[in-house]
C-alpha positions in Angstrom: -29.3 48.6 5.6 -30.8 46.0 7.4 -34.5 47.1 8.0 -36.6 44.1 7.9 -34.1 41.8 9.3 -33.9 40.5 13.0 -30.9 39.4 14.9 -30.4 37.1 17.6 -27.3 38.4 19.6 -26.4 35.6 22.6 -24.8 37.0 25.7 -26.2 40.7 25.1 -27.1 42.0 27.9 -23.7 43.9 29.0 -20.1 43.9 26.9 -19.3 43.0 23.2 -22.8 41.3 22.6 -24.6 44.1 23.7 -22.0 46.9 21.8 -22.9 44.3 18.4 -26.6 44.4 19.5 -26.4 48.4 19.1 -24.8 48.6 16.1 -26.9 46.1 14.4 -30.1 47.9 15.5 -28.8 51.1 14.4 -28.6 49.6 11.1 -32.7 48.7 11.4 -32.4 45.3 12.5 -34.7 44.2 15.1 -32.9 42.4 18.1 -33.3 39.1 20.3 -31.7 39.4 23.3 -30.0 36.7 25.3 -28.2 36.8 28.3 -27.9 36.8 32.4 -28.7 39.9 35.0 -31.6 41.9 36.7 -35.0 40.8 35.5 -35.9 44.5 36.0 -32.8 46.2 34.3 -32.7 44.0 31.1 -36.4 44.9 30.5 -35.2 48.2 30.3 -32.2 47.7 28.3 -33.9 46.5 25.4 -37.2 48.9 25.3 -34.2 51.6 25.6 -32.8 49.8 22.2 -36.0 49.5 20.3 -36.7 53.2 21.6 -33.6 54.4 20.3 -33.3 52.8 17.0 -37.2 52.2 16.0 -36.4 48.6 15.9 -38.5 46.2 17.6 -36.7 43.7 20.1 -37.2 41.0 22.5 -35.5 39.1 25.0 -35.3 35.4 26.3 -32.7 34.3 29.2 -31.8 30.4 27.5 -29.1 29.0 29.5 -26.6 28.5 26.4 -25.2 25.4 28.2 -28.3 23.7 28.1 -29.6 22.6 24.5 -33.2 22.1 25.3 -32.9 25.6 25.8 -31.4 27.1 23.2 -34.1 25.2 21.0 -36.3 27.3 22.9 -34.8 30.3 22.3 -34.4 29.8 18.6 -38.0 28.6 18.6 -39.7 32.0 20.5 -37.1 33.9 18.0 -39.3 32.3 15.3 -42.3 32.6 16.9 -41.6 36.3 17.6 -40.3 37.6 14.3 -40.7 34.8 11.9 -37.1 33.7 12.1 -33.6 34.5 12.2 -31.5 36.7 9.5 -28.5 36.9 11.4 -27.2 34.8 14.5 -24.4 36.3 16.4 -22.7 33.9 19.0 -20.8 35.8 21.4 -22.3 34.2 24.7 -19.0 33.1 26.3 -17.2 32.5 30.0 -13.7 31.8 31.3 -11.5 30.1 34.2 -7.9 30.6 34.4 -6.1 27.8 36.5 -3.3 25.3 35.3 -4.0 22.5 33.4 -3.8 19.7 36.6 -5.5 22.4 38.9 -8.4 23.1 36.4 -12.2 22.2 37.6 -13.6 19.7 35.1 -16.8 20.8 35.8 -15.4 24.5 34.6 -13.9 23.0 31.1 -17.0 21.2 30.7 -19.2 24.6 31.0 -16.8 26.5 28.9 -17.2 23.7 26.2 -20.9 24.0 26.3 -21.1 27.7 26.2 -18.4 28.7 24.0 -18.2 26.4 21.0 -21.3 23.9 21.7 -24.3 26.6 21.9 -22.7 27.8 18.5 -23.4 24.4 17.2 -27.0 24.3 18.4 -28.1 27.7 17.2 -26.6 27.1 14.0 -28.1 24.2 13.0 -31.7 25.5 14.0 -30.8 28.7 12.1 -29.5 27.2 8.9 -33.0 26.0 7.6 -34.4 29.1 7.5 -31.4 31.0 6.0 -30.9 29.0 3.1 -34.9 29.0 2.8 -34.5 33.0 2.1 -31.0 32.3 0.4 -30.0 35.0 3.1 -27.8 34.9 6.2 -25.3 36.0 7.9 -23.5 34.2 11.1 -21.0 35.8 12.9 -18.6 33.7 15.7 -17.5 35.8 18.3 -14.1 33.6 18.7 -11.1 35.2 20.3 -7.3 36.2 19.6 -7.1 32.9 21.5 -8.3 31.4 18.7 -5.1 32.1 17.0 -2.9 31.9 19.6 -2.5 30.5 23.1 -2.2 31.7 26.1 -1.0 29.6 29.5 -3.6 29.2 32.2 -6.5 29.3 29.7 -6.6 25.8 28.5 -10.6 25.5 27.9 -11.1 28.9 26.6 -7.9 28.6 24.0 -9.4 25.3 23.1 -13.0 26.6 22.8 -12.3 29.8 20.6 -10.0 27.2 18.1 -12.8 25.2 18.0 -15.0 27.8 17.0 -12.6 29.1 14.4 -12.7 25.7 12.9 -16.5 25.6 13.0 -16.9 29.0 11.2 -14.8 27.4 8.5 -16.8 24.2 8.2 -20.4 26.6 8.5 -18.9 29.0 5.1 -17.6 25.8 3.1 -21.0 24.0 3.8 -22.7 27.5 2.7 -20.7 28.8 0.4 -22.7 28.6 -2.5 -26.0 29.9 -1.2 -26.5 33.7 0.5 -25.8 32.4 4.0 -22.0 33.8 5.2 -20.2 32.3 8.0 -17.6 34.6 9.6 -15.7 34.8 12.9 -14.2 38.3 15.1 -11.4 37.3 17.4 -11.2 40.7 19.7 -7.8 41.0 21.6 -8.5 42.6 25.1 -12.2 44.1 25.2 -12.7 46.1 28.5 -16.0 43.8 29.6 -17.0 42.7 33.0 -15.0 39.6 32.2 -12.0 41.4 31.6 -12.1 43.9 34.5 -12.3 40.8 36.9 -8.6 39.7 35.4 -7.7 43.3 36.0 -9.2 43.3 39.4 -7.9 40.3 40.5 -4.6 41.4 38.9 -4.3 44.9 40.8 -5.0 43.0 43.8 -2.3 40.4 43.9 0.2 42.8 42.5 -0.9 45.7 44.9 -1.4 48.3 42.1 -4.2 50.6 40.8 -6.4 49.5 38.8 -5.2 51.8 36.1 -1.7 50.1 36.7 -2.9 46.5 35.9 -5.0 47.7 32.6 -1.6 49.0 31.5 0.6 46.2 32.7 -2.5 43.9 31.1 -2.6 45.6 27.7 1.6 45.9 27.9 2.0 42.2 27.8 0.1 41.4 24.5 -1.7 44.0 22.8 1.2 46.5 21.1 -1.5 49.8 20.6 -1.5 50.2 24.0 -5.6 50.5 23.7 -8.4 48.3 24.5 -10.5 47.3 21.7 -14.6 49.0 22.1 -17.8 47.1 21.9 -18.4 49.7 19.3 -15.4 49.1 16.9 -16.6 45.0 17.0 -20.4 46.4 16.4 -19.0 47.9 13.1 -17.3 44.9 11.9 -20.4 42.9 12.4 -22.0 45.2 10.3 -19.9 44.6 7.5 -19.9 41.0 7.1 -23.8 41.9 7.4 -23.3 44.3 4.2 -23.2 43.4 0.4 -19.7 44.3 0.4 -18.8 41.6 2.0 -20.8 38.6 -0.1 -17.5 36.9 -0.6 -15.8 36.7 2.8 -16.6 33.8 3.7 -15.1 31.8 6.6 -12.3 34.6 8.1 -11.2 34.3 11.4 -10.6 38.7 11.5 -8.7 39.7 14.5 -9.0 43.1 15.9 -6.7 42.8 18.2 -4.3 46.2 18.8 -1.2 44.4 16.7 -1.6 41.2 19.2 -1.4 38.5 16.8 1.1 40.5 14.5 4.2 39.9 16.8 
């Protein structure tokens, strides 16, 4: 379905960008990676993609925080394949601390990462979308983009700001072929997730299999984690003609979460 099309996925080298990186590539896309890790290992991660799906794919490690960089990144995209069909913006971090006890420094970097990079790729990427009349931008946001959570004032703030972005992006679009949609996952079993369930089997002195249940008990009614995979074929959707019209959804996959 999407053969001839390239992707930039940010944050793709592990977790829900790089389960949304797959899927898209399995569809025929070819993929720009972004993201942190070994040199050495994401090397092979993404000749193992372009393997795999016959897709040809490329990688560049742009701090998102940093906007000289992202231009960077959105300019070897260019250079690379000739532009960008679909942006995915999933790079994202987190700090949990009370409001008086949170680092500035921290809700400054989760700003930059979480809702400003999404600002700076999208501009650069409009351009060339509505040049084509075809585009599709996808916001990975959060269920805390719905609701709140305590302890997680920067990251709540960030993934409502993005939700609100995505609205503005598919109202500023809406009559050209360029779509703006956002996913909010509930809990997603990535690296940043098993750290809260680390930390959380640790201060409570359980297993590990303990604190996923106790973690997925408190908010997310199914009982299940939400898969890399399940996100992957969402994205593919909003990439799909079938969904031409949905424009500006914040779509929650979240277990039931934001249904209580």
């Amino acid at each position: 379905m999407l053969s001839g099309k390239t992707a930039l996925v940010t944050g793709s080298t592990s977790g829900i960008g790089l389960g949304i990186a797959r899927s898209l590539a399995q569809q025929g896309a070819n993929i720009v990676f972004n993201g942190f890790g070994d040199a050495q290992q994401i090397e092979k991660l993404h000749t193992e993609v372009g393997q795999e799906f016959g897709v040809r794919t490329a990688y560049h490690n742009a701090d998102m925080s940093k906007p000289a960089e992202i231009e960077a990144l959105m300019k070897f995209a260019g250079e690379k394949f000739g532009g960008i069909d679909i942006l995915v913006n999933n790079a994202g971090i987190q700090h949990v601390a009370n409001i008086e006890d949170f680092p500035p420094e921290k809700w400054d970097a989760i700003i930059a990462i979480n809702l400003t990079s999404a600002f700076h790729t999208t501009r650069l990427a409009l351009p060339g979308m509505k040049q084509k009349n075809w585009g599709r931008i996808i916001n990975l946001a959060s269920v805390h983009g719905m609701v709140g959570s305590a302890q997680k004032s920067a990251y709540v703030a960030s993934k409502h700001g993005l939700v609100g972005f995505t609205k503005v992006t598919a109202l500023e679009t809406a009559q050209t072929g360029v779509t703006c949609n956002a996913i909010c996952p509930g809990w997603v079993l990535t690296p940043l997730v098993q750290k809260q369930v680390d930390d959380r089997a640790v201060r409570e002195g359980t297993s590990n299999d303990a604190a996923k249940k106790a973690l997925l008990a408190e908010k997310q009614p199914s009982g299940e984690f939400v898969t890399p995979e399940e996100l992957g074929a969402l994205a593919v959707f909003f990439c799909s003609p079938a969904a031409n019209q949905v424009r500006g959804v914040a779509w929650n996959m979240d277990g039931g979460w934001v249904a209580q």
